[in-house]
C-alpha positions as CSV (number, residue, x, y, z in Angstrom):
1,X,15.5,106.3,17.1
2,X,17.8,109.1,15.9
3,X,17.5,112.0,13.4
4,X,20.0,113.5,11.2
5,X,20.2,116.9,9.8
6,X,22.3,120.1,9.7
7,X,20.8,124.2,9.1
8,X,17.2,124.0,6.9
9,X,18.6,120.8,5.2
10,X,15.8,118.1,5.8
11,X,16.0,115.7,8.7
12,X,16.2,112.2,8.8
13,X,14.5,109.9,11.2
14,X,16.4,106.5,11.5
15,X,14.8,103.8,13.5
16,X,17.4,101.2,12.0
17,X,17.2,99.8,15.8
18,X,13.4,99.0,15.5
19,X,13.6,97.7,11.8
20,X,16.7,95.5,12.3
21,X,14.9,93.9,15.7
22,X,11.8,93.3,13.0
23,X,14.2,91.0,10.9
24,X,15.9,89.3,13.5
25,X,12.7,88.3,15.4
26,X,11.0,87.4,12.4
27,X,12.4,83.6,12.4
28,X,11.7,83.7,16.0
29,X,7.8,84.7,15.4
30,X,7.6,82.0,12.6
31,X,9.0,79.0,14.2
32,X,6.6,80.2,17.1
33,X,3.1,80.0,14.3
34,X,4.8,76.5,13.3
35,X,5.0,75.2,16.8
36,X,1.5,76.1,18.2
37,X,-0.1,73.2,17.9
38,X,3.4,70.4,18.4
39,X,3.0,67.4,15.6
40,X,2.5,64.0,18.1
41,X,4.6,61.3,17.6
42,X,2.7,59.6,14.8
43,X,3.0,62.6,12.6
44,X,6.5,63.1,13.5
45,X,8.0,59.8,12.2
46,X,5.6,60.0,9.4
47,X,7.7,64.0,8.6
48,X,11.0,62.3,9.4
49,X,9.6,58.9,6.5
50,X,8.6,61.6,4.0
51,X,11.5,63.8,4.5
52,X,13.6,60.7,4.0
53,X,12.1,59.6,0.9
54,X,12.6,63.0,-0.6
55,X,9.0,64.4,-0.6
56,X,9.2,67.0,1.8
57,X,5.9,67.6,3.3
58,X,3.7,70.2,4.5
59,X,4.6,71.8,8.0
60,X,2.7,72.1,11.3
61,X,1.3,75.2,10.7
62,X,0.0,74.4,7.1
63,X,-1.0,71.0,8.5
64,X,-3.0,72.5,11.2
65,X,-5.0,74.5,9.2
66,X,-6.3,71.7,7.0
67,X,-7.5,69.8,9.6
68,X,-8.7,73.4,10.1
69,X,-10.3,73.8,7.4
70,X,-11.9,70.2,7.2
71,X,-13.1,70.2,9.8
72,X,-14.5,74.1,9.4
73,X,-16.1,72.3,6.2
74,X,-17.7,69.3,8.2
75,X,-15.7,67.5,5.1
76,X,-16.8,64.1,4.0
77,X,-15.3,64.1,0.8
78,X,-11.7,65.9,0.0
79,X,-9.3,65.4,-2.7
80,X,-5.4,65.6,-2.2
81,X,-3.2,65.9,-5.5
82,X,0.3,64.6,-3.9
83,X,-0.1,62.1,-1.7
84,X,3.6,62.2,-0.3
85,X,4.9,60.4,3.1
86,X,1.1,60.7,4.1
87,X,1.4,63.9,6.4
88,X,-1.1,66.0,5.2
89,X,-3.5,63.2,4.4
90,X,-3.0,62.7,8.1
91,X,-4.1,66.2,8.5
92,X,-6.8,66.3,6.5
93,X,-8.3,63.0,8.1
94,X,-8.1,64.2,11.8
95,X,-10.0,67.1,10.8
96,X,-13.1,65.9,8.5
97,X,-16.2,64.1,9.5
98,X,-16.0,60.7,10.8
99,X,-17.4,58.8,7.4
100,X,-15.4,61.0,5.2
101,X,-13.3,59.9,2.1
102,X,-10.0,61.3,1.2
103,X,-9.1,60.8,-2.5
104,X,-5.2,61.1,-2.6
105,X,-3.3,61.1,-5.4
106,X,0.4,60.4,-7.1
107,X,2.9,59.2,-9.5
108,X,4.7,57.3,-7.1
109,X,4.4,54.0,-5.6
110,X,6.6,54.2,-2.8
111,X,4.9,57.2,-1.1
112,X,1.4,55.4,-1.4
113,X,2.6,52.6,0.5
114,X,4.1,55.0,3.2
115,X,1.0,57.0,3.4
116,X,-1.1,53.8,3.7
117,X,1.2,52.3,6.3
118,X,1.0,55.9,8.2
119,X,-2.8,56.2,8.1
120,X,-3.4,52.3,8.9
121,X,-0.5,53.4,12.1
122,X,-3.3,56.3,12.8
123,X,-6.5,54.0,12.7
124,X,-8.1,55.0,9.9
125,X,-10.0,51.6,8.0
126,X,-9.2,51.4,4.7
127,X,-12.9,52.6,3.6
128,X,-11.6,56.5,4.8
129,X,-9.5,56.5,1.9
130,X,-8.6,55.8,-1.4
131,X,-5.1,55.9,-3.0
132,X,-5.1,56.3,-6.7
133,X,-1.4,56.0,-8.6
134,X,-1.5,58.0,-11.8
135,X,-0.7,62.0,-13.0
136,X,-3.4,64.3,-11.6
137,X,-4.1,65.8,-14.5
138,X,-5.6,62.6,-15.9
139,X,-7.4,61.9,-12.7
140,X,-8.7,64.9,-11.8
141,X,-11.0,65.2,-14.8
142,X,-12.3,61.8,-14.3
143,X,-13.8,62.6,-10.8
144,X,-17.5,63.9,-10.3
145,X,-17.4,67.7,-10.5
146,X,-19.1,69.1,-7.6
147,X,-18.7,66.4,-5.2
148,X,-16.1,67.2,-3.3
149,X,-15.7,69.6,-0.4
150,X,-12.3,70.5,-0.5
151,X,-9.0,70.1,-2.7
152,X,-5.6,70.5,-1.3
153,X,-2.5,70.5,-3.8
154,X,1.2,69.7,-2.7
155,X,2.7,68.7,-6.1
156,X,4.4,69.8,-9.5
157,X,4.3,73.7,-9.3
158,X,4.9,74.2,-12.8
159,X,1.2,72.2,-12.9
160,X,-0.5,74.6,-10.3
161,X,-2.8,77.0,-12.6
162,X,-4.3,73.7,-14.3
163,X,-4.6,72.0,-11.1
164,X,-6.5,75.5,-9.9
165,X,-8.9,75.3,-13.4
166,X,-9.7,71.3,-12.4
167,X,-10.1,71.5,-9.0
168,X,-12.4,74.1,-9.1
169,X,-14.7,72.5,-10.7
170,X,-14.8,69.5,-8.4
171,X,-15.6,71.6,-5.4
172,X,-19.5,72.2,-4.5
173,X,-20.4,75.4,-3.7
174,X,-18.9,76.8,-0.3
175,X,-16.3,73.9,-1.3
176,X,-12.3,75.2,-0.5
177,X,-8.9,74.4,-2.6
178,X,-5.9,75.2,-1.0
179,X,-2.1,75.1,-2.2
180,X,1.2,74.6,-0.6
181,X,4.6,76.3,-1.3
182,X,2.8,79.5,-2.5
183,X,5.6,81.8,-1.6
184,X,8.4,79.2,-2.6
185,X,11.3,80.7,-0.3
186,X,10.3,84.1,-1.1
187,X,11.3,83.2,-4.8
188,X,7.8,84.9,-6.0
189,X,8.7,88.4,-4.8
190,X,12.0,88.3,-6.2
191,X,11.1,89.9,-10.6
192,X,14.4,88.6,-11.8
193,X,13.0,84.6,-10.7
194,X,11.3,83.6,-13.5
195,X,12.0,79.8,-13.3
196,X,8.7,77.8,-14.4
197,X,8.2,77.0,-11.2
198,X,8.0,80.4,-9.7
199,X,6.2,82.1,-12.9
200,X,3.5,79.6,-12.5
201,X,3.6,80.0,-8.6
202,X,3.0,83.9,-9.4
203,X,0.4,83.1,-11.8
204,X,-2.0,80.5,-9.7
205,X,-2.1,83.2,-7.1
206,X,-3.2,85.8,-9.4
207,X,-5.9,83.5,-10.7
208,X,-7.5,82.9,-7.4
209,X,-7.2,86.5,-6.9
210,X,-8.7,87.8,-10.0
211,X,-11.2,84.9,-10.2
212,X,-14.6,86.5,-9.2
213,X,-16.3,82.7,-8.6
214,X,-13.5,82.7,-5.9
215,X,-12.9,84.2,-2.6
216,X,-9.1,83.9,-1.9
217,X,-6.6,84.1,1.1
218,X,-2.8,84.1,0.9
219,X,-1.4,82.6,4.5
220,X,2.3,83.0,5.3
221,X,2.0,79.4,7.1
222,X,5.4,77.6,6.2
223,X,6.6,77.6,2.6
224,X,2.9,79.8,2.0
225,X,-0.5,78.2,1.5
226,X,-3.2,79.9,-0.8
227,X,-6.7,79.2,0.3
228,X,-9.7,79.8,-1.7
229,X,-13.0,79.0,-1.4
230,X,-15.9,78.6,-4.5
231,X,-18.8,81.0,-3.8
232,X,-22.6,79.6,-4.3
């Protein structure tokens, strides 16, 4: 730390040395949160299939807290909107009760079949999950409001506040949604991004946070997950 100044002018305290080690060891202290708990094998080559088929899914550190928060939950019945490579259904799985159902949904074909072949790799039966092929926004209204204990969303983010308004209402009390990408590269603290994708990125965390039904958390895990959880 220096300081600058010369007669009664004011004097400056630089600390440019502390502030630039901040930055640099930032990356360091990340890739540290995403390695805590290492990905095994499994979950590996499932990453390496999604990240192949272009669906890029969530990372460790998201991953680990959904199985987290499933398991927090005691979760026997979850709902995932974006199915991908089957990572986070992986996730969620490991972490909820041992009869639970996950409810996974998305548009495309190809990454059901991957996530089926990855959770039929993990030895899940076929009764611990259910794939349904179609746009959320159709399915989602046509589940049982109430019924579920947690929603997880990893899809469209020009979607996310209507994917916040449904899913709400399909959580019980105590019940928890949670979205990926929240902080989209840093995009949303940037004013002059005003893509859809980041507006709506902006807005969905707003929601949550302005939402009195709602208690909310913004985690700097990976790309940023937004937890919130429906009070009774």
């Amino acid at each position: 730390m220096t300081s600058t100044g010369t007669g009664n002018g004011p004097t400056v305290v630089q600390s440019s040395g502390v502030q630039n080690s901040g930055v640099q060891n930032y990356s360091a202290v990340r890739d540290y949160v995403e390695g805590f708990l290492a990905e095994d094998e499994l979950l590996a080559t499932v990453r390496e299939r999604g990240n192949d088929l272009g669906c890029v899914p969530i990372g460790p550190g998201g991953g680990a807290a959904l199985r987290f928060l499933a398991c927090t939950l005691s979760a026997r019945a979850v709902v995932e909107v974006g199915t991908g490579a089957g990572t986070s259904g992986l996730w969620l799985l490991r972490g909820m009760a041992s009869d639970g159902v996950l409810t996974s949904i998305d548009v495309e074909p190809e990454y059901q079949r991957a996530a089926r072949t990855a959770f039929t790799e993990a030895g899940f039966p076929p009764a611990r999950y259910r794939l349904i092929m179609g746009q959320a926004l159709d399915v989602l209204p046509r589940l049982t409001d109430g019924a579920y204990d947690m929603v997880f969303v990893d899809a469209l983010k020009p979607e996310y506040p209507r994917y916040l308004e449904v899913g709400v209402n399909l959580l019980r009390p105590g019940g928890i949604i949670a979205f990926d990408n929240v902080l989209w590269g840093g995009q949303v603290t940037d004013p002059a991004q005003r893509d859809p994708a980041t507006m709506a990125l902006r807005e969905v965390t707003n929601m949550a946070r302005d939402d009195k039904s709602l208690v909310p958390l913004l985690l700097p895990l990976g790309d940023g997950l937004l937890v919130a959880l429906r009070t009774p």
